[in-house]
KOLKEFI-339774 format. One record per residue (C-alpha): residue in three letters; residue number from 0; x, y negated, z negated. Coordinates in Angstrom, 3 decimals, padded with zeros to 6 digits. Example, Ala and Ser with C-alpha at 12.3 -4.5 7.8 and 13.67 -1.06 7.14 Angstrom:
ATOM, residuo, num, xx, yy, zz
ATOM, ALA, 0, 012.300, 004.500, -007.800
ATOM, SER, 1, 013.670, 001.060, -007.140
This chain:
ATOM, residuo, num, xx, yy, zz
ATOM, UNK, 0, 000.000, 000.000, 000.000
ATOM, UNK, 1, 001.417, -003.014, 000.760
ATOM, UNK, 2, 001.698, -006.109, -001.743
ATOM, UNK, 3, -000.290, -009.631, -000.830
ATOM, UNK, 4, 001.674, -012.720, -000.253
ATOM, UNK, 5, 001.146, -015.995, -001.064
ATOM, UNK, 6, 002.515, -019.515, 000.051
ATOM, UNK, 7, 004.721, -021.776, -001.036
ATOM, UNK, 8, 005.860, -025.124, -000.148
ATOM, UNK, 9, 008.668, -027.660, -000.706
ATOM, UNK, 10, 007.070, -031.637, 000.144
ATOM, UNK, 11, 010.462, -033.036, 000.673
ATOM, UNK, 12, 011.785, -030.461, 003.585
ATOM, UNK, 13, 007.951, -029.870, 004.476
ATOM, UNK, 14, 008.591, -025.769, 004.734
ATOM, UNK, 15, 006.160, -023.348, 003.839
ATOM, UNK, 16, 007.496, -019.681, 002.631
ATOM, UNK, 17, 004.814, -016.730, 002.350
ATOM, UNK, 18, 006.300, -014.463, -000.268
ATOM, UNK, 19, 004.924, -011.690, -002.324
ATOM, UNK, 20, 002.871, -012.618, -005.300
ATOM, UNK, 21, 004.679, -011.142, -008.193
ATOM, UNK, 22, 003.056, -013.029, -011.531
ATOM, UNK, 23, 005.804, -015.433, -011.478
ATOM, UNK, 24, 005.810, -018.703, -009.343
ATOM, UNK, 25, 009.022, -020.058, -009.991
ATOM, UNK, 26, 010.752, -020.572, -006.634
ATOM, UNK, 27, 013.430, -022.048, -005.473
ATOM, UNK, 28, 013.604, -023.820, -001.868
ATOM, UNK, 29, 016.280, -022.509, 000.255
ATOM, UNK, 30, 016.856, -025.472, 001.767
ATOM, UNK, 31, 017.253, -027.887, -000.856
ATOM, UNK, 32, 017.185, -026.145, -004.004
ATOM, UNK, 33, 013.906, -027.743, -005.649
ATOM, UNK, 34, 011.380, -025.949, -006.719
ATOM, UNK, 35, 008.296, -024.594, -004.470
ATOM, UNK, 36, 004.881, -025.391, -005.273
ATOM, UNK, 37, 002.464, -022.065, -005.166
ATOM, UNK, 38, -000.284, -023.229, -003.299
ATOM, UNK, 39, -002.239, -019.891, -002.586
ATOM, UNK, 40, -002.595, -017.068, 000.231
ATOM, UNK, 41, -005.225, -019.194, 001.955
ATOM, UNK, 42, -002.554, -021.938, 003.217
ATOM, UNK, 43, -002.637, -023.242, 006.739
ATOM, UNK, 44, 000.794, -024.986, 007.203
ATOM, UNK, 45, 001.059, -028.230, 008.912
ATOM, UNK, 46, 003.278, -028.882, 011.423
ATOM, UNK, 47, 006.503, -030.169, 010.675
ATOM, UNK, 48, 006.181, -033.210, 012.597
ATOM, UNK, 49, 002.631, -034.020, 011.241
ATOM, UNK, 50, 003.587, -037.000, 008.814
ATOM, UNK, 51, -000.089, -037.749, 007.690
ATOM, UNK, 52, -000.840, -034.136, 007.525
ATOM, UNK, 53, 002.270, -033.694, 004.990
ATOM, UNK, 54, 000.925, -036.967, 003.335
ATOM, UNK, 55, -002.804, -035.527, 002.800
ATOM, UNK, 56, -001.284, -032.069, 001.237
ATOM, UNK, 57, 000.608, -034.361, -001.110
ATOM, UNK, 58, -002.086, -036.190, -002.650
ATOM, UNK, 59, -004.039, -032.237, -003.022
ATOM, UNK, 60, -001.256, -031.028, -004.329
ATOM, UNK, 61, -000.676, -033.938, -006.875
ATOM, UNK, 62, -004.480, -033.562, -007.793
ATOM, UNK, 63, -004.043, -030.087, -008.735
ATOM, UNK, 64, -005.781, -028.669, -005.682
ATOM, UNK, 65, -004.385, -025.432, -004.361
ATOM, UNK, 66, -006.083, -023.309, -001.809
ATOM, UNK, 67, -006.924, -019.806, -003.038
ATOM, UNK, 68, -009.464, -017.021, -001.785
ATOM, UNK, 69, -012.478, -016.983, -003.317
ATOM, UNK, 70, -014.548, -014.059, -003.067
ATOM, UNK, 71, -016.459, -015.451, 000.077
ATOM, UNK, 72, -014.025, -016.150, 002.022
ATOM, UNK, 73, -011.201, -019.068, 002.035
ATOM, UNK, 74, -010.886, -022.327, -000.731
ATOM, UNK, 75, -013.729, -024.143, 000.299
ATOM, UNK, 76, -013.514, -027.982, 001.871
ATOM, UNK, 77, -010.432, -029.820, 001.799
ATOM, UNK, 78, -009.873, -033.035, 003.635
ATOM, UNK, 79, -007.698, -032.719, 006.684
ATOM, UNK, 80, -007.104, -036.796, 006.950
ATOM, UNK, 81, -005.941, -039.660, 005.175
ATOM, UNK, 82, -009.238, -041.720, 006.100
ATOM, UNK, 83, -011.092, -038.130, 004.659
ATOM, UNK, 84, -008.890, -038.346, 001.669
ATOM, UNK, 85, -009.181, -042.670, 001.398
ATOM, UNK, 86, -013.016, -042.307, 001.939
ATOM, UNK, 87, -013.000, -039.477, -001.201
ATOM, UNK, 88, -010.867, -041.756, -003.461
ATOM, UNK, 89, -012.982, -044.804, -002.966
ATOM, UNK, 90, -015.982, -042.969, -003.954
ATOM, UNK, 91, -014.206, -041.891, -006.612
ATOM, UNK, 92, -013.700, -044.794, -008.399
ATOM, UNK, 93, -016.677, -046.212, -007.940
ATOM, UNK, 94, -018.553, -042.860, -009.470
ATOM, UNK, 95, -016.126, -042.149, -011.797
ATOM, UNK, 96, -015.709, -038.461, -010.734
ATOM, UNK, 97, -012.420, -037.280, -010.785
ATOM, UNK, 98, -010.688, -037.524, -008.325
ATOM, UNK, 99, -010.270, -033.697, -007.244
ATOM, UNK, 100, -013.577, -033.373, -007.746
ATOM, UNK, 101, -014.382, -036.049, -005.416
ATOM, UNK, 102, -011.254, -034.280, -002.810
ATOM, UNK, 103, -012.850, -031.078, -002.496
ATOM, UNK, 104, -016.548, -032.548, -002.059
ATOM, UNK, 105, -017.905, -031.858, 001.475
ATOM, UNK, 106, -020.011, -034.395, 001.854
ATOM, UNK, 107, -020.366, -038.231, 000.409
ATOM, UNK, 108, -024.029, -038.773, -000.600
């Protein structure tokens, strides 16, 4: 049987690594030595060159969102832009909801 893997990424080098999920998440980035970020097995990397796509994982990642299976499927809505992620973060300070609440939300009543 073969063991699941899971993703991780370094920000600064923008890499992702798929590696097996062994209980532990401390990694180490080959390239420059920090440490990896586990962000879950249902990770779409961004290309390299994709600046604001690199910049929109950031502020997920810095919220605490990660993007693991659920039982239905994949993690559920995530914004793909900045102007998804600006539009979120407006609404959430004028609501008060937190703001990864307001990240994952699909929809803006």
């Amino acid at each position: 049987m073969s063991h699941a893997k899971t993703s991780y990424v370094c920000l600064p080098c923008r890499a992702s690594y798929k590696q097996r999920c062994t209980g532990d998440h401390d990694r180490i980035c080959p390239r420059c030595t920090q440490p990896l970020i586990h962000v879950g097995s249902a990770f779409a990397t961004p290309r390299r060159r994709d600046t604001d796509a690199w910049r929109t994982l950031s502020v997920l990642l810095h919220a605490g969102i990660r993007f693991h299976k659920s039982c239905c499927g994949g993690p559920g809505y995530r914004p793909r832009t900045l102007s998804e992620v600006h539009e979120r973060m407006a609404y959430a300070r004028t609501t008060g909801e937190s703001f990864a609440r307001a990240l994952v939300r699909r929809s803006l009543p």
